[in-house]
C-alpha positions as CSV (number, residue, x, y, z in Angstrom):
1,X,-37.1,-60.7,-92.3
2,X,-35.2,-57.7,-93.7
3,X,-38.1,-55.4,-93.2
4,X,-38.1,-56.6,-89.3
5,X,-34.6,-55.5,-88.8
6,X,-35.0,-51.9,-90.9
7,X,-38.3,-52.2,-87.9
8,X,-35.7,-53.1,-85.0
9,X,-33.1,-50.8,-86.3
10,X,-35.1,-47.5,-86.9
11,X,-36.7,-48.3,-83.3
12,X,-33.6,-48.7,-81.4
13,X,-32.7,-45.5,-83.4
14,X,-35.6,-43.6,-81.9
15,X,-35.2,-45.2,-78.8
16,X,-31.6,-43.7,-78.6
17,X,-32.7,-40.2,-79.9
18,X,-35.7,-40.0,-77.0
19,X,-33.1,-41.2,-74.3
20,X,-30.5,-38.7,-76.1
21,X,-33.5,-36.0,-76.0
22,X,-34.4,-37.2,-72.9
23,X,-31.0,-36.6,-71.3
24,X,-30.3,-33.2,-72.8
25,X,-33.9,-32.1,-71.7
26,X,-32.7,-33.2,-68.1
27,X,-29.5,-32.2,-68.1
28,X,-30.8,-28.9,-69.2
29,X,-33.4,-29.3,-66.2
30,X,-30.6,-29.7,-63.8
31,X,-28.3,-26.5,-65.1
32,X,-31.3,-24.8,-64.2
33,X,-31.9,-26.0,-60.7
34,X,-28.1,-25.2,-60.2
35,X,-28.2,-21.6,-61.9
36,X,-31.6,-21.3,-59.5
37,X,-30.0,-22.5,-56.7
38,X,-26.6,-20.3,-57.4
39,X,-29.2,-17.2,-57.7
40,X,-30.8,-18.5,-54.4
41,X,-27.7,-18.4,-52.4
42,X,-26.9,-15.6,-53.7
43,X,-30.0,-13.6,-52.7
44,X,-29.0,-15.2,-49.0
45,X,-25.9,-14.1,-48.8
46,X,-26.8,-10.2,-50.0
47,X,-29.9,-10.4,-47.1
48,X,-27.1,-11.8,-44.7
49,X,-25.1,-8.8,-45.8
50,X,-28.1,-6.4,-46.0
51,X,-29.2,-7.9,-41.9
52,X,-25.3,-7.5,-41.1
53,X,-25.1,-3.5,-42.4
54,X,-28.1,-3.4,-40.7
55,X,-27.1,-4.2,-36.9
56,X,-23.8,-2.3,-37.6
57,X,-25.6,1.1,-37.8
58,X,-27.3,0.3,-34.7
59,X,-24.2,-0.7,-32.9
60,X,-22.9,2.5,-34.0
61,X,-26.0,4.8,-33.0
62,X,-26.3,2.6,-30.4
63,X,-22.5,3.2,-29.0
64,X,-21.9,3.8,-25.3
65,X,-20.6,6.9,-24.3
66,X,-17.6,5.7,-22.6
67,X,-15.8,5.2,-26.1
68,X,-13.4,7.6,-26.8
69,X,-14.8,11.4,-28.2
70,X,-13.6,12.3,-31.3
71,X,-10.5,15.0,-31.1
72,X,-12.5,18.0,-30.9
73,X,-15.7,16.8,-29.5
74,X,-13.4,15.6,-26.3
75,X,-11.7,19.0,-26.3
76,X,-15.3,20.8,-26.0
77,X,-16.2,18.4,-23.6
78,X,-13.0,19.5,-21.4
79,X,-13.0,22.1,-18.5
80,X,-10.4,23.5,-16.5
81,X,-11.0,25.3,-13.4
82,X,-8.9,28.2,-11.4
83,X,-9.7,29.0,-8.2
84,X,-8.5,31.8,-6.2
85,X,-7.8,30.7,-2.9
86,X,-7.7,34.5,-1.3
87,X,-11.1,36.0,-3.2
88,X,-13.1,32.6,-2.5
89,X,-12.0,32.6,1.4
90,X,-13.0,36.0,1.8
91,X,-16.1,35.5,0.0
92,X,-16.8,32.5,2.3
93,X,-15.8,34.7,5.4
94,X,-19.0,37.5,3.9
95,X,-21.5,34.9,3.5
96,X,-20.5,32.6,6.6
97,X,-19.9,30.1,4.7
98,X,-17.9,26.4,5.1
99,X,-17.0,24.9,1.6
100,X,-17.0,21.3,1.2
101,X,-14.5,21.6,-1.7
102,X,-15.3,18.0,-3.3
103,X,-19.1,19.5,-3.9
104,X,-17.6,23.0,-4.9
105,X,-15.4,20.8,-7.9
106,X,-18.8,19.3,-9.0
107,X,-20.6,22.3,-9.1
108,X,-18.0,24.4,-11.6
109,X,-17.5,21.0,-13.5
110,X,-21.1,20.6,-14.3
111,X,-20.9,17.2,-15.9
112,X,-18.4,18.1,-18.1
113,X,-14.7,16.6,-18.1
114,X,-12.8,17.8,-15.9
115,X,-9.2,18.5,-17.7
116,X,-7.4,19.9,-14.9
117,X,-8.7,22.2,-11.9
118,X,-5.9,25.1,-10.0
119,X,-5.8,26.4,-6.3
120,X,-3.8,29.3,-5.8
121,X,-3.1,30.5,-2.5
122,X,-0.6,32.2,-0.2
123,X,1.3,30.4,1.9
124,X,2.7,30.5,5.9
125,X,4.9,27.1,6.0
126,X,4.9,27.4,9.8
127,X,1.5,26.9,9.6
128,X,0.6,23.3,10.1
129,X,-3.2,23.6,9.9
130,X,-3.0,25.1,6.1
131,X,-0.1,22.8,5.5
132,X,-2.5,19.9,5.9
133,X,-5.5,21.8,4.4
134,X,-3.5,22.2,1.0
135,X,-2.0,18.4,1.4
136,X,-5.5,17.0,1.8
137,X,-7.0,19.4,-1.5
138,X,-3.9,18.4,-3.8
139,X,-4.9,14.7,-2.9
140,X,-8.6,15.4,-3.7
141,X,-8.4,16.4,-7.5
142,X,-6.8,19.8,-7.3
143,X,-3.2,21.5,-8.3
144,X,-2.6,23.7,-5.5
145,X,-0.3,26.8,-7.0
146,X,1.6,28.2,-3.7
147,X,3.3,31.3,-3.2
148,X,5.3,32.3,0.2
149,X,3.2,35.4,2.0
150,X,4.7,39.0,2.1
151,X,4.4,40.8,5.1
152,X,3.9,44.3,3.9
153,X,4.4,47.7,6.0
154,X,0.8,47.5,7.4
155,X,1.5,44.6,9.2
156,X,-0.4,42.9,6.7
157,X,0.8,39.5,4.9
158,X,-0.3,39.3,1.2
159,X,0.6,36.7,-2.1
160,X,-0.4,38.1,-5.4
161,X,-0.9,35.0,-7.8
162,X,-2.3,36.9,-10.4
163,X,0.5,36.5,-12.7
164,X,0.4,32.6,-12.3
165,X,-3.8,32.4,-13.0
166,X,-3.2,34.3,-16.2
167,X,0.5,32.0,-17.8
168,X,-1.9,28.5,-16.6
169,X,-4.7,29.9,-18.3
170,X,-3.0,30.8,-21.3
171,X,-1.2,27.9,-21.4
172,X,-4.4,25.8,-20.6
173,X,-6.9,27.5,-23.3
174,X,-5.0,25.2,-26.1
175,X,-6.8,22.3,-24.6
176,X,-10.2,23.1,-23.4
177,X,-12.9,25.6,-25.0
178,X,-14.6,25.9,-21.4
179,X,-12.9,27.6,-18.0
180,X,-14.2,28.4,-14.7
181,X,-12.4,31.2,-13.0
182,X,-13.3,31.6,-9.2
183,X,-12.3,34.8,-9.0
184,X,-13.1,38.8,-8.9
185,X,-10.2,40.3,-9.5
186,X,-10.1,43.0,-11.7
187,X,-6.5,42.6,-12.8
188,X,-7.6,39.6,-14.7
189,X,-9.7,40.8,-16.9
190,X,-7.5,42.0,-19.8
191,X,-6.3,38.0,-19.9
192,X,-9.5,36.4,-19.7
193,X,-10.7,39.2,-22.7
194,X,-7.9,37.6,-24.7
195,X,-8.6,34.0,-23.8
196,X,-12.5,34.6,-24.9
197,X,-11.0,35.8,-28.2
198,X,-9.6,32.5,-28.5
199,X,-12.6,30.9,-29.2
200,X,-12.8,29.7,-25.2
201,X,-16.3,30.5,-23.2
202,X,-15.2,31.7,-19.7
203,X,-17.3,31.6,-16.4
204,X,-16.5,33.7,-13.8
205,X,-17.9,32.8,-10.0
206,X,-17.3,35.5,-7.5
207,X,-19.4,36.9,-4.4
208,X,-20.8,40.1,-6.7
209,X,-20.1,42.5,-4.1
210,X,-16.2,41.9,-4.2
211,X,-16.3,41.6,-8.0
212,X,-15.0,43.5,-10.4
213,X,-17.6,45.0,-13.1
214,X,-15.1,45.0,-15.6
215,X,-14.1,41.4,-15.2
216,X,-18.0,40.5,-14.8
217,X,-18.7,42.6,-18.5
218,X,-15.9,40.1,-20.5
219,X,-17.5,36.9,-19.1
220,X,-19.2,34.5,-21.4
221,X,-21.2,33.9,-18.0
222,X,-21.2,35.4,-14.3
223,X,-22.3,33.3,-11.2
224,X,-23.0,34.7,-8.0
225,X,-21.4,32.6,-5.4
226,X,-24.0,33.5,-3.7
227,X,-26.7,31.8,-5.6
228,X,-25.1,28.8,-5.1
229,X,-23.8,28.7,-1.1
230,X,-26.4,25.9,-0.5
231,X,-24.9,23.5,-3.0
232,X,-21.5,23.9,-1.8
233,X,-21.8,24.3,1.6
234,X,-19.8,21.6,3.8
């Protein structure tokens, strides 16, 4: 009778250390499915991350061009234009040509941005037709820069803007590295020498045979107005 109890006894004993085995094996079975899982999850969330960089750099590549230029990316971008009403009409006169003004803007811009484009001219304000000429350009993306007419002893009416192209170019060179000067006036070329020691490329656009050699020689680039009658004609 004793010995079947010691029996009973050291078999419940071994029954309790396999169960007690039997539960540290599986608890140590599930502390490794968790730490498996764990490292699972976290090899998601770094491909998430890694599929997330990812489409950000190809947003970014991918970015449209309307977003906003850095600072001096937009400022190469930039042109400003100066037009000198007198030369270009006489030019026009030589080479019997209308201007469609609109087409003349597009040709100087040249797909750049346009920061701000001048018209200077002389000015009769008894004369209705050029009043409504300059009304209808300062309403179709130009700053028209007028100056009364002198009537000189000739007979002859004259307005010498020359003074006023050079202070709007100085003043303008701070916030574009590109100009277009529609011009061949010799009396300008001292300031645009200065303005293309500023680091600013300047075009100049003149019928050659009323331009100035010296202006043409301290031009980044010459265009002979000219060559390209056909693509501004109105």
């Amino acid at each position: 009778m004793e010995q079947r109890l010691l029996l009973n006894e050291n078999s419940v004993l071994s029954q309790n250390n396999g169960s007690g085995q039997n539960s540290a094996n599986r608890s140590k079975l599930s502390g490794q499915a968790i730490n498996a899982q764990a490292a699972n999850t976290q090899n998601e969330n770094a491909a998430d991350a890694a599929i997330d960089l990812s489409a950000l750099h190809r947003e970014s590549r991918s970015r449209p061009a309307t977003e906003p230029l850095p600072a001096d990316e937009e400022r190469y971008e930039q042109v400003a234009i100066f037009v000198d009403g007198a030369n270009l009409f006489y030019a026009a006169l030589h080479l019997n040509l209308e201007i469609d003004y609109v087409k003349l803007l597009c040709k100087l811009t040249r797909g750049r941005r346009l920061l701000r484009a001048y018209f200077y001219t002389g000015v009769d304000r008894a004369n209705d037709k050029q009043q409504g000429f300059l009304l209808w350009m300062r309403r179709n993306g130009y700053r028209v820069v007028a100056k009364e007419l002198i009537q000189h002893i000739d007979g002859s009416k004259k307005a010498n803007l020359a003074i006023e192209i050079v202070v709007d170019m100085m003043q303008m060179s701070s916030y574009c590295k590109a100009m277009v000067l529609l011009s061949g006036d010799g009396d300008l070329t001292y300031a645009v020498n200065a303005i293309a020691y500023k680091g600013v490329q300047v075009e100049v656009v003149s019928l050659y045979s009323m331009t100035s050699e010296a202006l043409i020689s301290v031009a980044d680039r010459y265009i002979d107005l000219a060559a390209i009658r056909e693509d501004i004609r109105r």
